[in-house]
Phi, psi and omega in degrees: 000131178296156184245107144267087183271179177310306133344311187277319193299339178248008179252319186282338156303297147347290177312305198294297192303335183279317174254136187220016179223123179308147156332310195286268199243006161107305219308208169285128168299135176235329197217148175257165237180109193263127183292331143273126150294345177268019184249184174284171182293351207289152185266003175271039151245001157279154160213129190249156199222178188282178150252003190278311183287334175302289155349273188328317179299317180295320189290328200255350165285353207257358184303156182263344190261105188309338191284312191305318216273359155299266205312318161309333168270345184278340219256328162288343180265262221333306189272355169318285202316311182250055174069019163273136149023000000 
C-alpha cells in the first residue's frame, strides 16, 4: 500500500496543475493515477484523470480476470505514451 504523505499530496498538486485535462474523456483534472501501481512517483508513471475515469481504471484493475487487468494497463500506457495528459 502506498504512503500519500505530503511530498506526494504536493508532487501530485504540481502534476494536476501542469496536466489539468483527464487522459481519458477531457474533462477536468481531480487525480493523479499511478500507471504501475507497483511503480514509482516518477512522472512517466504518472496520469492524470478525471475522477469518473479514475474509479473506472480502478474497478477493471480490480477484475479477477488477469487478461482485462492487462488490457487496462496496456490501453493507459498507450495513451500516456501518445501524449495524454
Amino acid at each position: 500500500m502506498r504512503n500519500y504523505n505530503g511530498a506526494w499530496k504536493r508532487k501530485s498538486k504540481r502534476f494536476r496543475n501542469k496536466h489539468n485535462i483527464c487522459a481519458i474523456c477531457g474533462n477536468y483534472v481531480e487525480q493523479v493515477h499511478h500507471i504501475d501501481p507497483n511503480g514509482t512517483d516518477d512522472e512517466e508513471n504518472l496520469i492524470a484523470l478525471c475522477t469518473p475515469c479514475h474509479k473506472m481504471v480502478h474497478d477493471l484493475y480490480k477484475s479477477e480476470e488477469n487478461e482485462e487487468k492487462k488490457v487496462v494497463y496496456d490501453i493507459i500506457r498507450l495513451i500516456k505514451e501518445k501524449g495524454g495528459q
